[in-house]
C-alpha positions as a Python dict, from the first residue, in 0.01 Angstrom:
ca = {
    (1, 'X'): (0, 0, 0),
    (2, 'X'): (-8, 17, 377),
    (3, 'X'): (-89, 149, 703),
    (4, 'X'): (166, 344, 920),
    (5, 'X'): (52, 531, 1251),
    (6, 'X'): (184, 888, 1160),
    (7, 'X'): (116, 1237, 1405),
    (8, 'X'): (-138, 1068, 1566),
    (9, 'X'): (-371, 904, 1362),
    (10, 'X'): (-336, 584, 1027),
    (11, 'X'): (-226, 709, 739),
    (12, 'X'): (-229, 448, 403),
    (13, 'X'): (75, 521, 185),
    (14, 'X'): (330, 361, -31),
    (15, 'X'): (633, 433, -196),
    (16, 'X'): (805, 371, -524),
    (17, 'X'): (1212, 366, -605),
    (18, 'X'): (1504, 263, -434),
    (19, 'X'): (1540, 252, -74),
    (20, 'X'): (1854, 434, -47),
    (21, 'X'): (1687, 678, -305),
    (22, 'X'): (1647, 1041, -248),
    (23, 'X'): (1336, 1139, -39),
    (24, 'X'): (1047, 1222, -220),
    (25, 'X'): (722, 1310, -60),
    (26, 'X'): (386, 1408, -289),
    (27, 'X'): (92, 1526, -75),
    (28, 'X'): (-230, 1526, -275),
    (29, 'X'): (-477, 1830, -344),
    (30, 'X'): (-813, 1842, -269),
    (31, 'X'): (-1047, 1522, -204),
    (32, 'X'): (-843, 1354, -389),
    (33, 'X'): (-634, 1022, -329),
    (34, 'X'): (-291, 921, -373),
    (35, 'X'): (-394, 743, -647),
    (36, 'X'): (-537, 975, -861),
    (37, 'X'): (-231, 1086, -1011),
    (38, 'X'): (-48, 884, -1321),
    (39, 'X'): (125, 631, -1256),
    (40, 'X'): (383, 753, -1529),
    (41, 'X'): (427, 1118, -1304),
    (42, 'X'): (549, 847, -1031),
    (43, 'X'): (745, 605, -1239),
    (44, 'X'): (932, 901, -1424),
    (45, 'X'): (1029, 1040, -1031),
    (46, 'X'): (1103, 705, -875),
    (47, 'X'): (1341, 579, -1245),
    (48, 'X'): (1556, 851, -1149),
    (49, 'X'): (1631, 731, -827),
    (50, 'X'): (1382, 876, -573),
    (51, 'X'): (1264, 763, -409),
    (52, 'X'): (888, 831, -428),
    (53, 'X'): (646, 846, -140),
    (54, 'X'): (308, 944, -135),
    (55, 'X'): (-21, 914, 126),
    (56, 'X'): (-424, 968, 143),
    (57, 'X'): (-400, 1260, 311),
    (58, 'X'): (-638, 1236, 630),
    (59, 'X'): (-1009, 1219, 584),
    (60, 'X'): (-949, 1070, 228),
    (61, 'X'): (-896, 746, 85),
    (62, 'X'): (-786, 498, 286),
    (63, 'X'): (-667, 725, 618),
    (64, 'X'): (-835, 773, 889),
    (65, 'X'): (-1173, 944, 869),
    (66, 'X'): (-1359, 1237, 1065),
    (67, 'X'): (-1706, 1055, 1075),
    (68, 'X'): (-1997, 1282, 1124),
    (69, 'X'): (-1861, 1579, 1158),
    (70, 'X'): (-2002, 1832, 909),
    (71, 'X'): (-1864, 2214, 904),
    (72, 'X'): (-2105, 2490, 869),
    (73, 'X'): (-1912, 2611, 583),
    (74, 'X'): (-2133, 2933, 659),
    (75, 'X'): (-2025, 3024, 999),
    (76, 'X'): (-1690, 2925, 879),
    (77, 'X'): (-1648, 3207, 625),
    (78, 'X'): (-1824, 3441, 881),
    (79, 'X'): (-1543, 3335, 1157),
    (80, 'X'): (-1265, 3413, 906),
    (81, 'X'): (-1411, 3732, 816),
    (82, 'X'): (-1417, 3833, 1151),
    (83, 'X'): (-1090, 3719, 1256),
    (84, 'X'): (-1223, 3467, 1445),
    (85, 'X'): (-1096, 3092, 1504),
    (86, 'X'): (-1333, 2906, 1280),
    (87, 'X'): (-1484, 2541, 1432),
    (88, 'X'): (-1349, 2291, 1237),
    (89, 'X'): (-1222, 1966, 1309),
    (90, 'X'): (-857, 2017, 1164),
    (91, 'X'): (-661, 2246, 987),
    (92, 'X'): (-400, 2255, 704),
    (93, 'X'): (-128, 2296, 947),
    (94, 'X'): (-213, 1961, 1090),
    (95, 'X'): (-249, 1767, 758),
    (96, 'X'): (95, 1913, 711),
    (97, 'X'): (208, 1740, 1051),
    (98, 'X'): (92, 1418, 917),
    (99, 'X'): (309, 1435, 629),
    (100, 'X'): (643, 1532, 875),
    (101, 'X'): (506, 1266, 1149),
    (102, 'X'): (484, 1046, 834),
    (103, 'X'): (854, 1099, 756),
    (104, 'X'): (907, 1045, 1097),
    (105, 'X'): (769, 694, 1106),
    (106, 'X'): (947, 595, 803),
    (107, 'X'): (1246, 707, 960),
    (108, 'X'): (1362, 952, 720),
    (109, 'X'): (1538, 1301, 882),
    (110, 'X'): (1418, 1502, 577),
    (111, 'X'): (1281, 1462, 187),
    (112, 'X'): (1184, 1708, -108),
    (113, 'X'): (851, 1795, -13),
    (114, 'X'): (615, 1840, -339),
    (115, 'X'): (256, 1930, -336),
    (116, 'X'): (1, 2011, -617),
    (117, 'X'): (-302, 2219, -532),
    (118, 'X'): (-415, 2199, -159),
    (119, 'X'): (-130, 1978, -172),
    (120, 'X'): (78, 2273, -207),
    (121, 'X'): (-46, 2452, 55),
    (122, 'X'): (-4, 2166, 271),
    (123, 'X'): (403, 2136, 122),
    (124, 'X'): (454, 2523, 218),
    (125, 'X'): (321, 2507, 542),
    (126, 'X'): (555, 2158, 564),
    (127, 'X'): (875, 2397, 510),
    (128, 'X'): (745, 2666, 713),
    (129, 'X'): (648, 2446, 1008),
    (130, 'X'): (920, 2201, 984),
    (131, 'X'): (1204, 2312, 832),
    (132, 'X'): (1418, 2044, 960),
    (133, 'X'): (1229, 1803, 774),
    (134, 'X'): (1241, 1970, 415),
    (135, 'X'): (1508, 1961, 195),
    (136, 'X'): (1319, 2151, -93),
    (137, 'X'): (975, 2267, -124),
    (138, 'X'): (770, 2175, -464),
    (139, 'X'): (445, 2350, -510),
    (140, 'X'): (264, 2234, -825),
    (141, 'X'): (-2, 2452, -937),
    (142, 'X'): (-90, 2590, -607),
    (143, 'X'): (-129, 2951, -433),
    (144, 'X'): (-60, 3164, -130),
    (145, 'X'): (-426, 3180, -90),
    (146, 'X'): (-397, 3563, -62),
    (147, 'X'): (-704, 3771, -103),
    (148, 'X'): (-630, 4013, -352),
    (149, 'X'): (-568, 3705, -621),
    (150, 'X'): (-786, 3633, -875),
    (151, 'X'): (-1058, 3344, -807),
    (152, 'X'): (-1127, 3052, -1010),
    (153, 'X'): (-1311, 3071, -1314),
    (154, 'X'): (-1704, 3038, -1186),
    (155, 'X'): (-1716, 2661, -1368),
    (156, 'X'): (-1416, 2608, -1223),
    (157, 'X'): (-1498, 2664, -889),
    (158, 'X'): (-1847, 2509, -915),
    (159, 'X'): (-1675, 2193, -1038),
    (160, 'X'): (-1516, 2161, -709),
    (161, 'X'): (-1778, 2279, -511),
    (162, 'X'): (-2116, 2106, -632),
    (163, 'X'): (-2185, 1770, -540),
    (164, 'X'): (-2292, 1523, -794),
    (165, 'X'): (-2679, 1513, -858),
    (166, 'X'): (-2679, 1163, -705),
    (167, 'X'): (-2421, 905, -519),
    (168, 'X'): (-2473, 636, -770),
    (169, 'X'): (-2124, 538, -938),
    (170, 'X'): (-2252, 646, -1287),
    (171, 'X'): (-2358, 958, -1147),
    (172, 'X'): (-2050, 997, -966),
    (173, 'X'): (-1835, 936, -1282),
    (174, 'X'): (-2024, 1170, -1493),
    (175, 'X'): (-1991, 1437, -1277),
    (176, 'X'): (-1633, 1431, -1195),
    (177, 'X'): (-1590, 1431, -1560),
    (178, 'X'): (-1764, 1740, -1671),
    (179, 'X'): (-1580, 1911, -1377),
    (180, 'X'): (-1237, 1831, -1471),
    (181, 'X'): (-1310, 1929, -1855),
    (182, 'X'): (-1319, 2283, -1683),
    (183, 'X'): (-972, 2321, -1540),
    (184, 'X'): (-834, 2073, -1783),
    (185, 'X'): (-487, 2092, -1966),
    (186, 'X'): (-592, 2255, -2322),
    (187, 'X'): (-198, 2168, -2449),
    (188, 'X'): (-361, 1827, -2561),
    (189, 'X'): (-673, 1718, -2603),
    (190, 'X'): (-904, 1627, -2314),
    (191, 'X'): (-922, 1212, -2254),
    (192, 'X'): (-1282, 1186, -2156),
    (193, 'X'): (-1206, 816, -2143),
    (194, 'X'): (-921, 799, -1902),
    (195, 'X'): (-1089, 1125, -1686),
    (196, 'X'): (-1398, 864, -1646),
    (197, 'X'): (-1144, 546, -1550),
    (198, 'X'): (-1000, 773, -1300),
    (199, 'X'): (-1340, 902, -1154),
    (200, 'X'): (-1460, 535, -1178),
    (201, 'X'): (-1146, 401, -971),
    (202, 'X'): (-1114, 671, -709),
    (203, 'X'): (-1521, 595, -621),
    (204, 'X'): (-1415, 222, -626),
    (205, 'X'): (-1146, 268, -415),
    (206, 'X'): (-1307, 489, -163),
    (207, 'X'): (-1612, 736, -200),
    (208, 'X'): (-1629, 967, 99),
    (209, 'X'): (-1777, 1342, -1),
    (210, 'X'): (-1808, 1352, 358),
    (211, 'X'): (-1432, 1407, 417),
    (212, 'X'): (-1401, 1640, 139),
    (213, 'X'): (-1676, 1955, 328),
    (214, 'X'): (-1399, 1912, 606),
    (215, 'X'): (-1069, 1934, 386),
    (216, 'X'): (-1279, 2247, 213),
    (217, 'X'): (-1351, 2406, 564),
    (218, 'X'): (-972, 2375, 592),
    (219, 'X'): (-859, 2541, 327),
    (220, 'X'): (-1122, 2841, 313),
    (221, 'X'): (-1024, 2886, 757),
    (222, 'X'): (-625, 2861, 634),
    (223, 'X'): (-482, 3245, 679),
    (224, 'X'): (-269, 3324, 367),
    (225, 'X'): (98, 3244, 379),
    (226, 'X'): (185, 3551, 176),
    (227, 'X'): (419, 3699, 466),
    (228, 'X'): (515, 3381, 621),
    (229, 'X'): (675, 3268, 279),
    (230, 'X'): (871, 3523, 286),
    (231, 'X'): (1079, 3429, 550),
    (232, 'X'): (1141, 3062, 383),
    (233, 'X'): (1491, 2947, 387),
    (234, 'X'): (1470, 2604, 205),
    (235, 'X'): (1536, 2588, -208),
    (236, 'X'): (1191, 2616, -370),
    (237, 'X'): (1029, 2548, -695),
    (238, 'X'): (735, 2680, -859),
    (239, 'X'): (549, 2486, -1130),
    (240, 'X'): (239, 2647, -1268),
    (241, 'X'): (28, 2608, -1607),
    (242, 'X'): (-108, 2887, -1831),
    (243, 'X'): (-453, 2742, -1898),
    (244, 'X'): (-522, 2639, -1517),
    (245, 'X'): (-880, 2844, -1444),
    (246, 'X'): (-897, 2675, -1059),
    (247, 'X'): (-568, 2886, -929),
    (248, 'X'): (-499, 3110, -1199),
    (249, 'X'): (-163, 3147, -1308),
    (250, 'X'): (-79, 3445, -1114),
    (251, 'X'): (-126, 3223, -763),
    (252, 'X'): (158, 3070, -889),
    (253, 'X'): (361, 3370, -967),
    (254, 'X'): (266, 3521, -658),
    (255, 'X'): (396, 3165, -471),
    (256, 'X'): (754, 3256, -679),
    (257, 'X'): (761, 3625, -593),
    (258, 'X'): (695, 3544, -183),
    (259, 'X'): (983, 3298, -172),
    (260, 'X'): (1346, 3474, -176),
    (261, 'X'): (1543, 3232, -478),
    (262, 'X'): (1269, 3075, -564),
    (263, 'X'): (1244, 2881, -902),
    (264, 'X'): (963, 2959, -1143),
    (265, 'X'): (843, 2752, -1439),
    (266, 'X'): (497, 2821, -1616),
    (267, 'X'): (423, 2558, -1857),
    (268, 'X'): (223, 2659, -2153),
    (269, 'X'): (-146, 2518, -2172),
    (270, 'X'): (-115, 2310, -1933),
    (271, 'X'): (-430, 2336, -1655),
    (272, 'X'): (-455, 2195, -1299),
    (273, 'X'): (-432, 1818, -1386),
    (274, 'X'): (-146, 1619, -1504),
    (275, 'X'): (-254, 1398, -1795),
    (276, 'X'): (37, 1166, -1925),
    (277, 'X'): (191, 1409, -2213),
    (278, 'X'): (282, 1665, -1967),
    (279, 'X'): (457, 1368, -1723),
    (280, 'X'): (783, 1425, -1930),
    (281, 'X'): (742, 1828, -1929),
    (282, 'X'): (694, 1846, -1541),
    (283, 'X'): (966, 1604, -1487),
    (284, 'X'): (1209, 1810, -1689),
    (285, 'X'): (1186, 2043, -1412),
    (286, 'X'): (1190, 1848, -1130),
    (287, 'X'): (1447, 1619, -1141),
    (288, 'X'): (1736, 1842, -1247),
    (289, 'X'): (1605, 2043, -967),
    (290, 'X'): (1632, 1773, -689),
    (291, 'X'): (1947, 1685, -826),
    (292, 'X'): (2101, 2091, -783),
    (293, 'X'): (1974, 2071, -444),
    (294, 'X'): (2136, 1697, -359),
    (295, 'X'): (2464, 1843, -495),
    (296, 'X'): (2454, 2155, -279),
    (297, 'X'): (2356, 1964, 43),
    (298, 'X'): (2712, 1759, -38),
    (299, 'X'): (2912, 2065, -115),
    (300, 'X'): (2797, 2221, 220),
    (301, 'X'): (2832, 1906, 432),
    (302, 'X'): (3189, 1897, 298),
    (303, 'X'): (3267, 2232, 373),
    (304, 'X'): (3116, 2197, 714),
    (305, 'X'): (3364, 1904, 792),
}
């Protein structure tokens, strides 16, 4: 893992796979960090030859923070009610030009650009903003963040929005814990012991709830993409679980139905995590879809000769 100076700011990323390998860029969801997905989602990607990059999105991780600057999550919601500009540090379009600026520094012209959660909206708003850059847009279990869908299941929702009872690592642990055993895949049973290895190595790694209130402000002053989505050119793909109770199922229907061609897959029982037994599942989808997409980019570069 490294540093690279990206839109602006330090972003800490790495990447997996060959070199020459096809693009592949994963943008994380909400508070979380690049590492916080399997290392077996990334080695199934990168064995198939792409090649495999992924960040700490800003104001996470390792990146650069937004030190004591707290949203009134309050006056936020007010703002967007009233069709006002909301006061907040950042906003989802500019987490999704650090992902093209981080292309940019790595040199590469354009990648698949896949995104689960936030993450997704951060991907669509990649294609929509810079189309240039994106071969194919990915979003994994994410949403248009239109109004009239339904909301999360209430201990869904209050898993991601209630902070731990204290900031001791224990406390941490436990609480991250019980909150993912609410959106969790039901397709096979929960892992309490790996959930708690992966609560206990993200607060290792880097503990900052502080970041998170800002990402959050972010996504609730973000204007839904329902319209905008439908003027999306670039080959998409929509993966989406039936037992996910954060963004329901129909977000990512919705996401499907707003894109013209789009590609729709939803994956029985699985929830809005991606424990190891649904790494081969996913996959299944994703690669042969990269690989449609590679071939038609060749066909039309031929023709174009």
């Amino acid at each position: 893992m490294t540093k690279i100076r990206a839109n602006g700011i330090e972003l800490e990323y790495d990447e997996t796979g060959p070199a020459s390998g096809i693009p592949f860029l994963m943008i994380n969801g909400f508070g979380s960090q690049m590492t916080s997905w399997s290392d077996e989602f990334r080695q199934s990607l990168s064995g198939a030859g792409l090649r495999f990059i992924r960040f700490d999105n800003r104001d996470v991780g390792l990146s650069q923070k937004w030190h004591g600057i707290v949203p009134d999550m309050r006056a936020v919601l007010q703002a967007v009610r009233e069709g006002r500009k909301p006061d907040i540090p950042y906003t989802l379009n500019d987490m999704a030009a650090d992902a093209a600026g981080l292309l940019d520094a790595l040199n590469i012209k354009s990648a698949h650009i896949a995104g689960a959660s936030m993450g997704g909206m951060i991907a669509q708003l990649v294609a929509l903003d810079h189309p240039a850059k994106t071969r194919s847009l990915i979003s994994i279990f994410s949403t248009t963040s239109d109004p009239s869908l339904p909301p999360s299941s209430p201990e869904a929702l209050a898993a991601l929005t209630t902070p731990p009872p204290a900031q001791d690592r224990a406390s941490v642990i436990a609480h991250g814990v019980k909150g993912r055993r609410t959106y969790a895949t039901t397709r096979f049973p929960f892992d309490e012991q790996r959930a708690a290895a992966l609560a206990g190595a993200a607060y290792d790694r880097s503990y900052y709830p502080e970041g998170t209130s800002r990402q959050y402000a972010a996504i609730l002053a973000g204007p839904p993409r329902t319209e905008r989505l439908k003027s999306l050119k670039v080959p998409a793909l929509v993966l989406h679980g039936s037992a996910d109770t954060l963004l329901r199922p129909e977000c990512g229907r919705h996401t499907a139905q707003c894109i013209s061609g789009a590609e729709y897959h939803e994956i029985e029982g699985w929830g809005h995590d991606m424990p190891p037994q649904m790494v081969p599942l996913v996959s299944a989808f994703i690669v042969p879809f990269v690989q449609r997409v590679e071939a038609a980019r060749k066909t039309a570069a031929v023709a174009a000769r």
